[in-house]
Structures are given as C-alpha cells and as structure tokens.
N, C-alpha and C positions, 0 to 999 in steps of 0.2 A: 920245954922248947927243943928243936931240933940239935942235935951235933951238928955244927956248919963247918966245911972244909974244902977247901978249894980244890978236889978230888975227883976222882972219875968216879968215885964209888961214894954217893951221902948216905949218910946216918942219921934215919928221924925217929922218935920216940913217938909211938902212936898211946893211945889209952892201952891198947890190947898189946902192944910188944915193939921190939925195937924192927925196923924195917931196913931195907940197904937198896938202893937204886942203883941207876947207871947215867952218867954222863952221856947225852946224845947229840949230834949235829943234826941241825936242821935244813930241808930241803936247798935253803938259797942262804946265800950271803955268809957260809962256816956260821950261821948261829948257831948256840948253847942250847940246851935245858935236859932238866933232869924228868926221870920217867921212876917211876916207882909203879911196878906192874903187878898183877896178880895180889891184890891185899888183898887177905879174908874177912870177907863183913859180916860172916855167921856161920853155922853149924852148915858142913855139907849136907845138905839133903837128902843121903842115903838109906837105905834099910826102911825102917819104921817111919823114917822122914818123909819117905820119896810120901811127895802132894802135900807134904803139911805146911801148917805157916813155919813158916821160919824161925831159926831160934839164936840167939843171941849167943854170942863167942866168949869162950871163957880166955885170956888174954896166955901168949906161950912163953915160953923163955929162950934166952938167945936171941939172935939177929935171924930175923927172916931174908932170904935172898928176895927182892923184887925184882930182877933185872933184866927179866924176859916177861914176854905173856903167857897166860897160861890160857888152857885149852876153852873153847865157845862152849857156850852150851847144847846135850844132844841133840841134833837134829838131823831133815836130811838136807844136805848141800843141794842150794838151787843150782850150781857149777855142774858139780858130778854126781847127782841124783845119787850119792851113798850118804850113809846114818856118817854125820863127822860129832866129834866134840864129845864130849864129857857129863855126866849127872852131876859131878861134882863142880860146881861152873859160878858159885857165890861169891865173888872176885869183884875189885875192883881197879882202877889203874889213874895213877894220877900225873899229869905232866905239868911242872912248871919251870917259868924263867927264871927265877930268883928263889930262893931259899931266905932271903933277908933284905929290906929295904928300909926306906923309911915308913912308910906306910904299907901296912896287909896288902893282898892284894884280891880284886873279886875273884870268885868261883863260878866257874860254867860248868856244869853239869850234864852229861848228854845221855839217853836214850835211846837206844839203838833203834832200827826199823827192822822190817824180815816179818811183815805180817803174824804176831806173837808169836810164831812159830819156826822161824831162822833166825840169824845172823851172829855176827860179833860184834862184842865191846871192843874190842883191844884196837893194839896203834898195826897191827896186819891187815886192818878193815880200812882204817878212820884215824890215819896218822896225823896229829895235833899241830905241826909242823907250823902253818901259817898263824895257829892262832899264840904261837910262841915268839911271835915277831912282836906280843904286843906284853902286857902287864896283866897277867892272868894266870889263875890254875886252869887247865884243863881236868877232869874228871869223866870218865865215863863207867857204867853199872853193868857186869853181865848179872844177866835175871836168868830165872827160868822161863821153857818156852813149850808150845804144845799142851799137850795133855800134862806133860810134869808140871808145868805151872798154872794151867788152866780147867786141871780135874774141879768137880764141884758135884757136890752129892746132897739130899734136904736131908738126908738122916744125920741128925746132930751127933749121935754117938759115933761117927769116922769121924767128924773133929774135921771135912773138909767143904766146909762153904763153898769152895772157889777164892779165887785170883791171889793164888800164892806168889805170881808172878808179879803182883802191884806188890804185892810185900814183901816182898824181896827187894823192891827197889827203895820202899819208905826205910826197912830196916837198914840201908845204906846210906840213905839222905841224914839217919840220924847220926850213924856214922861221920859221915862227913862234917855234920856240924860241929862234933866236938873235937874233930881233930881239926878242923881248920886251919885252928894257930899253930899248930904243928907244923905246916908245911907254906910259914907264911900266907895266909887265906884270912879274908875276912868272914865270920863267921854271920855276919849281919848283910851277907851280899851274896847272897848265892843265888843262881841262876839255874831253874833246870828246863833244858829244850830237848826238843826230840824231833824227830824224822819218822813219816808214814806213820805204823801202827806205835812206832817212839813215841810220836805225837797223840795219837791216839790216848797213850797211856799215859802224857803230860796232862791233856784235857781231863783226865780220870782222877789225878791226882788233886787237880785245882779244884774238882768237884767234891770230895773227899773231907771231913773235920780230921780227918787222921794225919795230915800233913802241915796246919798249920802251925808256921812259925818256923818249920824245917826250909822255907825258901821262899825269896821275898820277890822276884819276879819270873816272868816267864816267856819260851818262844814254841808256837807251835809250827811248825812245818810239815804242807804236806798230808796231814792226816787228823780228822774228825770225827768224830763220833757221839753225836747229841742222844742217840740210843746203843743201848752193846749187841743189837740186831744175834743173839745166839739163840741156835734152834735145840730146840729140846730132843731129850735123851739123847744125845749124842755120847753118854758113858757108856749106856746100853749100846750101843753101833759099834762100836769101839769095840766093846769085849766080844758081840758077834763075830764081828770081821774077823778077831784073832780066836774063834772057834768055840766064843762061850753059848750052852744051848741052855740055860734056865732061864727063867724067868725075870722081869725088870725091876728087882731087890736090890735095892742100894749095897745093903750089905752081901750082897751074893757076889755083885757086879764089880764092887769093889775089890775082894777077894779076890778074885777071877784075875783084873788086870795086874794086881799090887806083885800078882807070881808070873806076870805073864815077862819076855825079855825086852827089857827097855828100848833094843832097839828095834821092833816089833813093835812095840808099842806108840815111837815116835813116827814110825814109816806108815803107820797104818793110813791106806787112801781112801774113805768107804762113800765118798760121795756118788751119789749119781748122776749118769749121764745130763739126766733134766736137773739137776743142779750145779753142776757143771757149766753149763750152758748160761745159768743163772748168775754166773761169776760168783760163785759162791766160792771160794778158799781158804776159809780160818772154821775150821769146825771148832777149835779149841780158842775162845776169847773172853774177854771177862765179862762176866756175868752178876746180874743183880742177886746178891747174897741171898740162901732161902730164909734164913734165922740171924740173930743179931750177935755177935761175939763181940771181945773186945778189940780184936785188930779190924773189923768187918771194916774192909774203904768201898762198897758200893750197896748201899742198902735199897738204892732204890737208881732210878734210870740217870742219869750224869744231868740230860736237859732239866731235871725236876731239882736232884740238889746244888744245880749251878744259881739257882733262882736266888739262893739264903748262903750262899758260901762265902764263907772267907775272903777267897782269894776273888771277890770284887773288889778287894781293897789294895791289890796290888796289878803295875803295867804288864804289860803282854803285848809281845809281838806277834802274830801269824802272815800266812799268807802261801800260795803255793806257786808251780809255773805254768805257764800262758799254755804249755802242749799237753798238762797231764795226760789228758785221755790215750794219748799216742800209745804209752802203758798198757792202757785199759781196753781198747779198741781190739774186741778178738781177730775181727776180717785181716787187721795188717800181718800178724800171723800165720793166720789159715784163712785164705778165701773162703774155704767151705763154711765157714761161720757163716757167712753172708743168708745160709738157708736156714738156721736155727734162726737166725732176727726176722727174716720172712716169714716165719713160720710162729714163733715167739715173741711177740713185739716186749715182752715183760722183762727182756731180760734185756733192758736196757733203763730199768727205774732204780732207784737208787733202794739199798737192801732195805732201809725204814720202810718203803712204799711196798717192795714184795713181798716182806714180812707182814704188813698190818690189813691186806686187801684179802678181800676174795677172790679167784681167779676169775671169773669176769670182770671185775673193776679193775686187776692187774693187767690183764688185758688193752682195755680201753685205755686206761691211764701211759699203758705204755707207747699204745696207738699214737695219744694226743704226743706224746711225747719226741715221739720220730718226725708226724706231723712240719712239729713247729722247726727240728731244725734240718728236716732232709726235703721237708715237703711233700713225703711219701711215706708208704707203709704195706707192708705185705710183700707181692708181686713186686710192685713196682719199684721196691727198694733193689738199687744195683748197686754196683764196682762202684760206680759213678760218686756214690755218696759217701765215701771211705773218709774223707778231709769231715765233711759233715758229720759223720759220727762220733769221728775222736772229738771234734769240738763239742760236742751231748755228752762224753764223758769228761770233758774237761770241767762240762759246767754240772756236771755231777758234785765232781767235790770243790766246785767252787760254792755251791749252794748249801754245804754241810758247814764250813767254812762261814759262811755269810747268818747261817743259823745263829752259829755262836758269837759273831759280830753283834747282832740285834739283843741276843742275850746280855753282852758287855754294855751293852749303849743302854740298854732297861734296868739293871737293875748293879750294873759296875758303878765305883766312887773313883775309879784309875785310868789312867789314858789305854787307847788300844790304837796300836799300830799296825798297818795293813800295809804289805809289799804283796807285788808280781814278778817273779823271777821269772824275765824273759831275753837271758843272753843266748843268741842261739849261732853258737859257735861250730864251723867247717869240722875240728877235730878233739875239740874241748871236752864236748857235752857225752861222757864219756859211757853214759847208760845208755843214750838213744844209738850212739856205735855200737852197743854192744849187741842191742836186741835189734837195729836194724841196718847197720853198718853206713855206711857214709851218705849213701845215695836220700837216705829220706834224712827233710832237717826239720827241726823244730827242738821245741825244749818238753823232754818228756820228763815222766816223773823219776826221781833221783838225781838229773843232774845238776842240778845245785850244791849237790854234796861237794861236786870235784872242784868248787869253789870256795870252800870252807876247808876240807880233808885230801891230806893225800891219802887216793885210793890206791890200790894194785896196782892198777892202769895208768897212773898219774906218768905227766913227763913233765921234765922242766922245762920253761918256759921262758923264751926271751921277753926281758923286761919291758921292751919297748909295745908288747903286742899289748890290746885292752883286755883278754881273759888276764891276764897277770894282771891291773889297772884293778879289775872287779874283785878279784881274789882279794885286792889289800882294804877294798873299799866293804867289802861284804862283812870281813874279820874286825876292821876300825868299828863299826857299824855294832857291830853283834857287842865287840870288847864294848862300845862305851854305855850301851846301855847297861850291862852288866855292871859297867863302875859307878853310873849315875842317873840310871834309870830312863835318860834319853841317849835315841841312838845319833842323833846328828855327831857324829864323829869331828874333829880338827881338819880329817882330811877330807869329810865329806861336805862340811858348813857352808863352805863357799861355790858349792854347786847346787847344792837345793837343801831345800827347808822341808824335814819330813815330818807332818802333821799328826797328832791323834783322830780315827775316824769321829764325826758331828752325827748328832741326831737328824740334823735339817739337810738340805744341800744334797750332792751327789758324793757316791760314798769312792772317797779319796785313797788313793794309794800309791807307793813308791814303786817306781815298776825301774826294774833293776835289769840294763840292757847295756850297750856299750856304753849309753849314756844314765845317768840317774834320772827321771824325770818326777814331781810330783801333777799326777793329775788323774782324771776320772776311771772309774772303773772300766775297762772296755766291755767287759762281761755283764755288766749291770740290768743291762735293758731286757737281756735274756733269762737272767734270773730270777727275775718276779713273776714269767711264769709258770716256776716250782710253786710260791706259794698256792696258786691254785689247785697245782695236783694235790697239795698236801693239804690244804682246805675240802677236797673232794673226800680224801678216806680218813678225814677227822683227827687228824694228827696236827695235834699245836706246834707252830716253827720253833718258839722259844719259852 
C-alpha cells in the first residue's frame, strides 16, 4: 500500500518502484489532489526498440521524482508546425483526490486525440481539475504516435506487424490494473475513454481479445472507426520522401528508415495534392496485422471483431457534437476549396466509401451525397452552401458513430448510451475560437473537451454562468458512470432521465446544451441515407 502523509510531497509504492508526487490546487474552490506524472510503464523505445512492441519494465530503486510531466511524444506541433517532444514518451500520469478512504475509488482512463499522430497526455494539455471535485482517479497514457507507433511491415522477421501504439496503451492498462490499490483505485472499475482518433483507439481496444478484463467499461468521444481506412505502402513513401531509391523490400525499407533522423521521419508530409483534398491526414494509423503474434490487437478489421467481442458484455457511452463538420469543412478555411468539391464531388464521402469504390462509383456516390444535403453538385455548388456542408460533415461521423450503435444493439448484452454535445457558448467553446475566432458559432469538434479539461486556453469561470453549470454536470455524469456503470449522476437525476439506446423507437439521446434534454436524434432522418451509399459499394454497416 501507499506511504500516506498529509504532505505536499506522497509516497506510493508501485510494483516497479517507489514513486513521489506533488500536492496540487485545483482550478476553483482551493481544492486538493495529488498528481503523480511521468510513471514509466515500459522500456523506452529507443535504438533497436524504435517500432517494436513494447517491452515490459524491469522495476528501479530509490524514489522516482513524479512531480512534473514529462516530455509528449515526437511529433510535429499543430501550434508551431516544429517536430516537439520526445521518442522516449512511455509515461504515464495519475491524478487523484484521495490517497485513502473508505471505499477504492474508480479509475478513468483517458486517451488522448491528435489524429494518431499529435498531441499530449499530460495535465499542460488536459488538466484533470474538474474531474477532482469528484471521487476518482484520473489517469491518462502517452503512446507512441506517427510512423513510431504505426510502422507495420508483412515481413515477420522485423518483428513489426503494426500498431505498437495500441500497445503501448494495453501495456499501460495492465499497468494500471495492478497498481490500482496503490493509489487507492478500484481495480475492478476502471474506465477507459478517449477523444477523436483517442477514441478511435478505445473502439480498437474493445474490438481486440487482448484487452479483456484490463477495463470494465467504456466512453467513446468524437471518433470511430468500424474500418482502419490505411493505404498501402505507405512505409515505401515514407523512405522515398526522405530519399530512399530501392526498391519496395520490407527489409531494405525498413533499414532505410530505422537510420533515417527521427525527426525527419515524423515531419515527413508526402501526401498528394489529390489526397489532400480527399481529407486525407493520418498516413500512419493502425492497421489490420499482416501475420498473427502474440501481442497482435487487430487481426482483422474492428467492424468484423466487434461482432464476437468481449466487450459486448460491458456499458459504453459515446456520442459526438451537433457542429463537428465546422472541423472538417475545408471552404470555412480556404474558400478556394469550394473549387476542389466542384470539381471532386468524392472528396466529401466518408474515407470507407473512398477507400472501397472505384472512381466512377466515388464519383457518383459523392454526387448523391452533396445532392441530398446542398441540393447541388458541380457548378452549382457555391459560398452559399457552406452551413450545408459542415452539416454532410457533421453527419459524416455521426454515421460512423450510428454504425457502431447498430453493432451494440445486434450483438451487445450491455446498455449503450448516446449524448449530443451541443453547448454552443459566446466564449467557451474554446477550439471553434480557436480555428475561427468569435464571429462564427457552433459547436465544432473538440470543444467539449473545455468542459471536462482545463486546457491552455481555459479561464475561470463565474459560477453563476451555465458553461460552469455543464462543466459539473458533464464530470457528475462521466464520474458516476465510472462508479456504477450508470451515468444519471445525484446531480443530474432530477433533471432528466438518461436512457440506454432500444432496438425499436427512434434512436434516443442526451443532448447536452444549457439544458439536459432526453429526446430524439435530430440527425437521424439524414442518416439512413448513408445506408444506401454504403449498400451501393457493398460494404456491410455493421
């Protein structure tokens, strides 16, 4: 068990070695809690490492300092367009209220977003703050990202499948299990959620036999993936771009890059303009394994092993917000997009559909697509249609989202809970200021985060406004499902009654605005005509 001392400085005894935290205040009210940052959850992945799976920590001696974060993993900053952060980035960071109660307390879990390819774990990203007003650990994983974590080769003898980056996160989750008790945590309650391509990686997880029993429920946010949409040779492109001239040899290829300089190797851009265009942005994401090993978590596409998984036996929240596409939407950036979707109708289908067609059927399909929600196509698409289109991206991934819903309703044994995050606050909503400053509103994608985290940008809040109202209701919400598997909170009860989705009826969700409401899908009526597209190039919803 822990050293417990009513200290600025705790003492916990992990499996691997003694650790030392910091005493910290949180955003409102002088609260407490303890942060215990930068734990190692395995072998740095250098030298002969870099791309391999992961390997297990041999435990050290003496007190490890935890009491700052330590560096993201390499990449480039979507900020300042430079390579930031560290190869050596296997780290993990734990926050909580209490060291000691009567009862454990659950574990939340979080997985960062940054399209596999950015961001941070730590509390400089995704400060735990609000979720410390409640009875919880916080925990968050950095993983590797890019090509470090998403190399993948068929030649068995490199030893690299792919998605060292999922494994890097399960070798954490196992982590986490057995220290639990360590840092007062229920070992039998742990939660793991994630954000955008986080999420992404949580649906990965629950798809996966390699995860069960490391985590009993789940929240996706934000990000789906019922196929891992990755284009081939992209290791060959890779070693191009940084100047390799042989031929497409696994082992040549691999060579090639393993010398090349990492940070070259994460900056590498080599997409094309027509791909580009295509919204294409993760050349490095996990991939269906070519051969079988024994860490292997994707053998086969996420939609095929959700079907016999596990984790239909456990609840799950998801759901995303009412503006995503605002995100997505290139015209709101560059008008000149407007002449690539004139010109490209395909590069408005969702990557399953541009992946699995031929370019006349992406084509058409994209046609029908603009069609139903601009009423136009070609020429005739203007300025005009700019609200219309982010709404075709919104319902983009509300439809990836709604796949996996169908999937939980056929062949899950556990409730599935469905919100819409749609607070669309003057000065809150702190991603859509960022990418498009005050004058356009809506709720684009990320900002829900600044209702769970303090971000960089966060300000404090008078209490009386409803963003601070939604902040306690969102975190009550999340805590209580983590404690007891439903999220009707104490402080949410008395305002509404939030339902698992039904097979029958219209498909129900908490749509989470100044007020809480339970009721129909607003997006619904427009979503079944995906199934069609996806009926036309032979691709099964679920």
């Amino acid at each position: 068990m822990s050293e417990y001392s009513e200290t600025t400085a705790p003492l916990v005894q992990t499996t691997h070695g003694r650790v030392r935290g910091v005493l910290l205040k949180a955003l409102y009210d002088e609260e407490e809690f303890y942060a215990f940052d930068g734990i190692p959850y395995a072998v740095p992945p250098l030298g002969t490492l870099r791309f391999k799976e992961p390997h297990d920590l041999k435990p050290w001696h003496g007190i490890r300092d935890c009491s700052k974060p330590l560096d993201k993993c390499i990449q480039v900053s979507s900020y300042t367009k430079q390579v930031e952060g560290s190869e050596d980035c296997l780290y993990l960071n734990i926050s909580v209220k209490k060291l000691k109660s009567e009862k454990p307390l659950p574990l939340m879990v979080y997985v960062h977003g940054g399209g596999f390819k950015g961001g941070d774990a730590s509390r400089r990203a995704w400060g735990p703050d609000y979720f410390m007003r409640e009875n919880v650990i916080h925990i968050s994983i950095g993983h590797r990202l890019g090509p470090l974590g998403f190399l993948s080769f068929a030649d068995p003898s490199l030893e690299i499948p792919g998605n060292a980056g999922l494994k890097d996160i399960i070798l954490a989750l196992k982590w986490i299990k057995a220290n639990a008790g360590n840092f007062n945590g229920d070992p039998e309650r742990i939660t793991v959620f994630g954000h955008s391509s986080g999420s992404m990686a949580v649906q990965m997880l629950l798809a996966t036999p390699q995860t069960e029993g490391l985590f009993h429920k789940a929240v996706l946010m934000a990000g789906f993936s019922p196929e891992l949409n990755r284009l081939p040779n992209m290791e060959y492109r890779l070693a191009k771009h940084l100047g390799y001239e042989g031929e497409n040899i696994d082992a040549q290829v691999f060579d090639f890059i393993a010398a090349a300089d990492p940070k070259l190797v994460v900056s590498a851009n080599f997409w094309t303009p027509a791909e580009k265009a295509e919204g294409r942005m993760m050349p490095f994401v996990p991939v269906v394994e070519g051969y079988a090993t024994p860490q292997a978590v994707l053998l086969s596409e996420p939609v095929i092993l959700q079907r016999t998984a596990w984790s239909n036996r456990i609840p799950v929240i998801m759901g995303s917000n009412s503006g995503e596409g605002l995100s997505f939407n290139p015209v709101l950036r560059d008008a000149n997009s407007l002449q690539e979707l004139q010109k490209h109708p395909e590069c408005v289908l969702p990557q399953t559909l541009l992946n699995r067609c031929d370019p006349g059927q992406r084509r058409q399909l994209g046609q029908s697509l603009l069609d139903h929600f601009c009423q136009a196509h070609g020429h005739r698409l203007s300025i005009e249609h700019t609200d219309a289109l982010s709404h075709l991206w919104t319902h983009n991934m509300m439809h990836s989202q709604e796949r996996l819903v169908l999937a939980r309703l056929s062949y899950g044994q556990a409730p599935t809970y469905l919100y819409r995050f749609d607070f669309d606050s003057p000065d809150f909503n702190l991603y859509r200021i960022r990418f498009f400053g005050k004058e356009q509103r809506g709720v684009s994608h990320v900002d829900e985060l600044g209702y769970i985290y303090v971000l960089p940008s966060t300000f404090k809040l008078d209490k009386s406004r409803p963003e601070y109202t939604t902040i306690c209701r969102m975190v009550a919400m999340l805590v209580n499902f983590a404690a007891t598997s439903d999220p009707n909170a104490e402080l949410t009860k008395p305002l509404v009654e939030w339902k698992p989705v039904t097979r029958f009826g219209p498909r129900m969700i908490l749509n989470i605005s100044e007020e809480l409401k339970f009721m129909p899908q607003p997006e619904r009526q427009k979503l079944t005509f995906y199934d069609r597209l996806y009926e036309q190039a032979g691709v099964t919803l679920f």
